[in-house]
N, C-alpha and C positions, 0 to 999 in steps of 0.2 A: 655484484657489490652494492650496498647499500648508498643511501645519495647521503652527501654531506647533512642535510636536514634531520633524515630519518634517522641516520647515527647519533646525533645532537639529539634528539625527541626520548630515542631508545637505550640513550645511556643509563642503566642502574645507578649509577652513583649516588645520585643527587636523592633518589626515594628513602635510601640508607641511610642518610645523614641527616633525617630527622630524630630531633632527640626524643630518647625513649620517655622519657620522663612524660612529654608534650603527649605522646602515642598514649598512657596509662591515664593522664588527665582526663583528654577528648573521652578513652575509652568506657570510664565511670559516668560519664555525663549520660552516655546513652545509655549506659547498663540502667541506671539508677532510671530512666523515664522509658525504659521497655521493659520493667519490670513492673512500674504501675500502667502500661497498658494492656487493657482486657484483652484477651486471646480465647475464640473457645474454636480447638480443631476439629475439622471434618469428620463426620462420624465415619470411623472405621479407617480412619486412617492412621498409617504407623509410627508417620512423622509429625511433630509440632512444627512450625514454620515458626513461631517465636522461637523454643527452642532452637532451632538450627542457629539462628542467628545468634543467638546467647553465646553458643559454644565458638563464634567466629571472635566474641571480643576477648581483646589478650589480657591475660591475669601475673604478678609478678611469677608465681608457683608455677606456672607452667613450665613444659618444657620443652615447648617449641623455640625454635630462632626469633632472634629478633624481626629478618628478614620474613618469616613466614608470619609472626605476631602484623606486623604490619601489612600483609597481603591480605591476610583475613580480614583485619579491621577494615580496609579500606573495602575490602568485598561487603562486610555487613553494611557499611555507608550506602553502599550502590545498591543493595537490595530495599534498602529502607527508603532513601530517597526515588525509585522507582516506582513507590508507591501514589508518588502524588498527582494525582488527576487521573487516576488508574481508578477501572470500575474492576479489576482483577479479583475471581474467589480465594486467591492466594494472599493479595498483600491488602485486600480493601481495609482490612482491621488495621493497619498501621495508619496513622493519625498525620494530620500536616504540620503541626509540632514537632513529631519524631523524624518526617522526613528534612526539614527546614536545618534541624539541629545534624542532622547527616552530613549536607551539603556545607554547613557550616563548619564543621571539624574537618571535612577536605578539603576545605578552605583555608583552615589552618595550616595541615599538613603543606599544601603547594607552597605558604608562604614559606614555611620553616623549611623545605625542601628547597628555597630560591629557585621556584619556578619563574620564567617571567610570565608568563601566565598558567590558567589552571588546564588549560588542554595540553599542556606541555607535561603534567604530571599525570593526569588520566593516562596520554598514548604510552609512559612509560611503562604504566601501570597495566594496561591491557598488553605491551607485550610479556609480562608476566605472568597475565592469568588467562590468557583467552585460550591458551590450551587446555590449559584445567579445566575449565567450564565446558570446554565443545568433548573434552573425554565425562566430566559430568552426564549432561546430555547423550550421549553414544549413547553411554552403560546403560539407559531404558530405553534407546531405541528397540524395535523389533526389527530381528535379520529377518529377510527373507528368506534366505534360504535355509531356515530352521524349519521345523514343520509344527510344533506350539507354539499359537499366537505369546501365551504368558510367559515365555524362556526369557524374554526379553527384560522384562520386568520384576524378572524374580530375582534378578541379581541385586535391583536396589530399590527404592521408593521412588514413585516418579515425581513426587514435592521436589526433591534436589533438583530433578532436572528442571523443574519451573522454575523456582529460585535462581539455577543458573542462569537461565534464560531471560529471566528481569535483569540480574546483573549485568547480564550480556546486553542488555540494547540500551540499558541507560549508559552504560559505557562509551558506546558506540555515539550516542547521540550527543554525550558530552563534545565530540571533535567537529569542528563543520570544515567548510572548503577555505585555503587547500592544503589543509594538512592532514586531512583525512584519508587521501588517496596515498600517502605513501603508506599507510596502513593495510590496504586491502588485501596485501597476503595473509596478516590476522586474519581481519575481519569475516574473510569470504567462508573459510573452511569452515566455522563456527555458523556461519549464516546459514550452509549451506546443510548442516548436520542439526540444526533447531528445524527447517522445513523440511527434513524426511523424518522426523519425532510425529509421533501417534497421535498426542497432544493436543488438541485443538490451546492451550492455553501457550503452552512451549511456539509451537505454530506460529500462532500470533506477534511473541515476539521478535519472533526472527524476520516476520514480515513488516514491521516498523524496523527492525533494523536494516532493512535492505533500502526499505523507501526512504529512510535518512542517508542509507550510504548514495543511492541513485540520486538523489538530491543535492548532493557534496561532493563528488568527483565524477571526472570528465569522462569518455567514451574511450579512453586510451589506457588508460589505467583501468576499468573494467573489463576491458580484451580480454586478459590473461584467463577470465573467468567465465565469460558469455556464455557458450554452449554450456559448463556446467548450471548458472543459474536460471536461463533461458530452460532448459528443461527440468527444473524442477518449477521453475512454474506451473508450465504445461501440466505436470506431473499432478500438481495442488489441484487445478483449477475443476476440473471432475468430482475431489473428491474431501474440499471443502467447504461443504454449505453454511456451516456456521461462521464463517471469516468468508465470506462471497467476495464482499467489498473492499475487506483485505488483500487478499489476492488478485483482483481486477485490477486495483492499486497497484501492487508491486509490478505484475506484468506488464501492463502499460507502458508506466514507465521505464524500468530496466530496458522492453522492448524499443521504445524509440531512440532512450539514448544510445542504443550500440547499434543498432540497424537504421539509424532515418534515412541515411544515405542510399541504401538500398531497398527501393521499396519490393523487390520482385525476390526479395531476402524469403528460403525458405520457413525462419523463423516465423514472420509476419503470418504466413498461411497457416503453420500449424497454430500457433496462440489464436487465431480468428476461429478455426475450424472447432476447436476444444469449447471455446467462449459460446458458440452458435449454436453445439452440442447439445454442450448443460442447459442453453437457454431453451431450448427444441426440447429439453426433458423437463421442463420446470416453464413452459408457458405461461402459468397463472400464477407463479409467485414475483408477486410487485416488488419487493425487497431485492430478488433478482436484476431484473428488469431497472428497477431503476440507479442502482447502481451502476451497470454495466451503462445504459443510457449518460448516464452523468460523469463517467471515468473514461471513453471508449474515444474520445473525439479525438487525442494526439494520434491513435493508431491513424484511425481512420485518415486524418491529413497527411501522415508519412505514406500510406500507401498510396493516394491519390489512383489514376485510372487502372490500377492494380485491382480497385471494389465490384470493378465489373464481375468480375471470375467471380464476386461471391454473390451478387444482386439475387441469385434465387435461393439463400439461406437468407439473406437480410430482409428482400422485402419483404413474405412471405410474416415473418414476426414483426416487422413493421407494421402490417396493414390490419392483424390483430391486435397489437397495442394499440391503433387509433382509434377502436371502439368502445377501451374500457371503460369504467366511471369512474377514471382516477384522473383529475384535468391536470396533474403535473405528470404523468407519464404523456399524454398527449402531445401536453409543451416540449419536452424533451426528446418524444420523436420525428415534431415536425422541425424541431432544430438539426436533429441528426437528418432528416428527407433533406433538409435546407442545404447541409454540406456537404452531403454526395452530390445532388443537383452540381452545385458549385466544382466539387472535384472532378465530376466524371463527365459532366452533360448528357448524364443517360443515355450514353451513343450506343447505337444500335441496340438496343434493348425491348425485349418483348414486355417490360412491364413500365413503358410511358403510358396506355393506356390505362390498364386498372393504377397508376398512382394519380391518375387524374380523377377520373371517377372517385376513388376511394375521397381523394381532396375533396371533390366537393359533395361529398355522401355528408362528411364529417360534419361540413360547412353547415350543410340544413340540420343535425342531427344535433348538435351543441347550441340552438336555439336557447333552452331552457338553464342551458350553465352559468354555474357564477363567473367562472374564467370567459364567455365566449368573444368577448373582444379580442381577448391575448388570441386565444385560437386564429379566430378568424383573422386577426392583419397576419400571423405567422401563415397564415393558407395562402392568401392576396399575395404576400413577399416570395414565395413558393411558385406560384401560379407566374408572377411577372418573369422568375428568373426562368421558367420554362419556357416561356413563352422567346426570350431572348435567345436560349439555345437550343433551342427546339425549330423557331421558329413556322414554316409551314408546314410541318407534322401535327402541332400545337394548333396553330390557326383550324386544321381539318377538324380537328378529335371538339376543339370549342365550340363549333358551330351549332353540335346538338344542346348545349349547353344556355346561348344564346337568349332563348326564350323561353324558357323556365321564369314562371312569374316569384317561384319561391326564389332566385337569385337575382332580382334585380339590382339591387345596391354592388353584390359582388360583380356582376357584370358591366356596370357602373363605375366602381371603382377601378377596376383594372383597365378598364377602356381610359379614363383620365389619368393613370399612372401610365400607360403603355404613350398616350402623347406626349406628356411633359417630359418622358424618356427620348420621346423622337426629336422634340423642341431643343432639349438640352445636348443631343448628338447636333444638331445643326449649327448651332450656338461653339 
């Protein structure tokens, strides 16, 4: 049974009881300023995406219901307003005029609907249409178990399924926490049916749609769903390189909020092992790499001494990213050295030696960078916390270290950092 809230949120009534008149007004506003904006469609393609939206606003002749008049309208609204701050090849030709006025007519509608607010008239609204979008969507999915790739696609244009697909995550992002979680029975099935679309554009939306939902409801109310979206993660993460950061994003996240508590969670190994995979096939792409460096840090603290198990996929593309000539991949993997150090204390582990070395290889070798300060105090901050939990493993491996006239200052330095650590424990 539904909770007192969600019944209040999902009551029809109140969407019905705007007047038609108000519905034919708002509708001419848009018609009349998406009729003068320029549209030139895709070569070769069968659908207009102007068009589609034209035929969504309601005309007195028509003969649809009122109830459907108004489910369109307010879907053309959410396509058109999804275009703003979208670099989208679908909606970029819609203007921030057109979307502005979007938002403003379902501004209208919530008022004349006596919403008390406007996410009270979205959630009623998406339980209305988020079925119809996620069967949009299907109908260009590819089955698998067809055997033409184009079966899939020949039923309809796959423009609709992106259009639904903007509809769908501006919708979504209309609601924030916590009224969004009584939602996630919608929301999930459709989430879940945009990230198995062929798509890369479909894809995308569904992956802001989940990073909004993972961002507005708690760990308890996405239960019901985990294994399903936890594996279609996994599923993406191989096999989409144009939305990389995309995808690193949603996993992430979704991953820590339903497993933090478990770090020895099968989930965590398989999304690391997939992540470590792609980056193992794709070494040299920096777009990779730094993404996953700059999205990657919540895993890595849920799992904490869990990293060991993986220290020979991680260090391994660690210690090749600390050569490249890119000083912000550098910075971000001695950050990531910085917080395993911190998580794990590199216990027992056959690679404190080459991560020492490797540190102070880099040390002498960022001489001539513009970043080499940032570098080097992040090697120094490195080098002291090893030295704390390492202790006389560290003291051994330093020694050759010692007298190297090219590291004096760094040897220098750590020696004065390592006493006023001693002073300040005595103290």
């Amino acid at each position: 049974m539904a909770s007192p809230s969600l019944s209040a949120e999902l009551s029809p009534r109140r969407l019905l009881s705007v007047p038609r008149n108000l519905l034919f007004r708002l509708a001419e506003q848009i018609r009349e300023t998406l009729a003068r904006t320029l549209y030139t469609p895709p070569a070769g393609s069968p659908v207009s995406v102007k068009s589609l939206l034209e035929s969504l606003l309601p005309q007195n002749a028509a003969p649809k219901s009122v109830d459907r008049q108004l489910k369109d309208f307010c879907l053309c609204c959410a396509a058109l307003a999804s275009a703003e701050g979208v670099e989208s090849p679908s909606v970029y030709w819609i203007p921030k005029e057109l979307s502005s006025l979007a938002k403003s007519a379902l501004r209208e509608i919530s008022a004349a609907g006596s919403f008390s607010a406007e996410h009270e008239m979205v959630a009623e609204l998406m339980a209305e249409v988020l079925p119809e979008l996620k069967a949009v969507v299907k109908e260009t999915c590819i089955d698998p178990d067809e055997e033409v790739f184009v079966a899939g696609s020949v039923r309809a244009p796959v423009v609709n399924s992106i259009v639904a697909a903007h509809q769908f995550r501006w919708l979504v992002t209309q609601v924030m926490y916590p009224h969004l979680g009584n939602l996630c029975a919608l929301v999930m099935p459709c989430a879940l049916t945009t990230l198995d679309h062929w798509s890369p554009e479909v894809k995308e939306q569904g992956m802001l749609a989940l990073i909004h939902l993972g961002k507005n409801v708690n760990a308890t109310e996405l239960g019901w769903y985990e294994e399903a979206f936890l594996d279609v993660c996994c599923r993406n993460i191989a096999t989409s390189d144009d939305l990389w950061s995309r995808i690193i994003e949603v996993s992430t996240l979704l991953l820590t909020c339903t497993q933090r508590k478990n770090p020895r969670s099968s989930w965590f190994e398989r999304m690391l092992n997939e992540m470590l995979g792609h980056l193992e096939r794709h070494p040299f792409s920096r777009e990779h790499r730094i993404a996953w460096l700059q999205l990657i840090e919540p895993v890595l603290s849920a799992m904490g001494l869990v990293l060991l198990m993986h220290f020979h996929r991680i260090f391994p593309l660690f210690f090749q990213w600390l050569h490249t000539d890119d000083d912000e991949t550098i910075l971000l993997v001695l950050e990531r050295i910085h917080s395993i150090i911190k998580l794990t204390w590199v216990r027992k582990s056959p690679y404190m030696a080459r991560l020492l070395d490797e540190l102070i290889h880099l040390y002498k070798e960022v001489e001539t960078r513009k970043n080499r300060e940032s570098i080097r105090n992040f090697i120094l901050d490195s080098l002291i916390l090893l030295q704390k939990c390492k202790g006389m493993q560290f003291e051994t491996l330093w020694i050759k270290y010692k007298d190297d006239p090219g590291l004096e200052k760094l040897v220098y330095s750590l020696s004065e950092a390592l006493k006023a650590q001693a002073v300040q424990h005595l103290l």
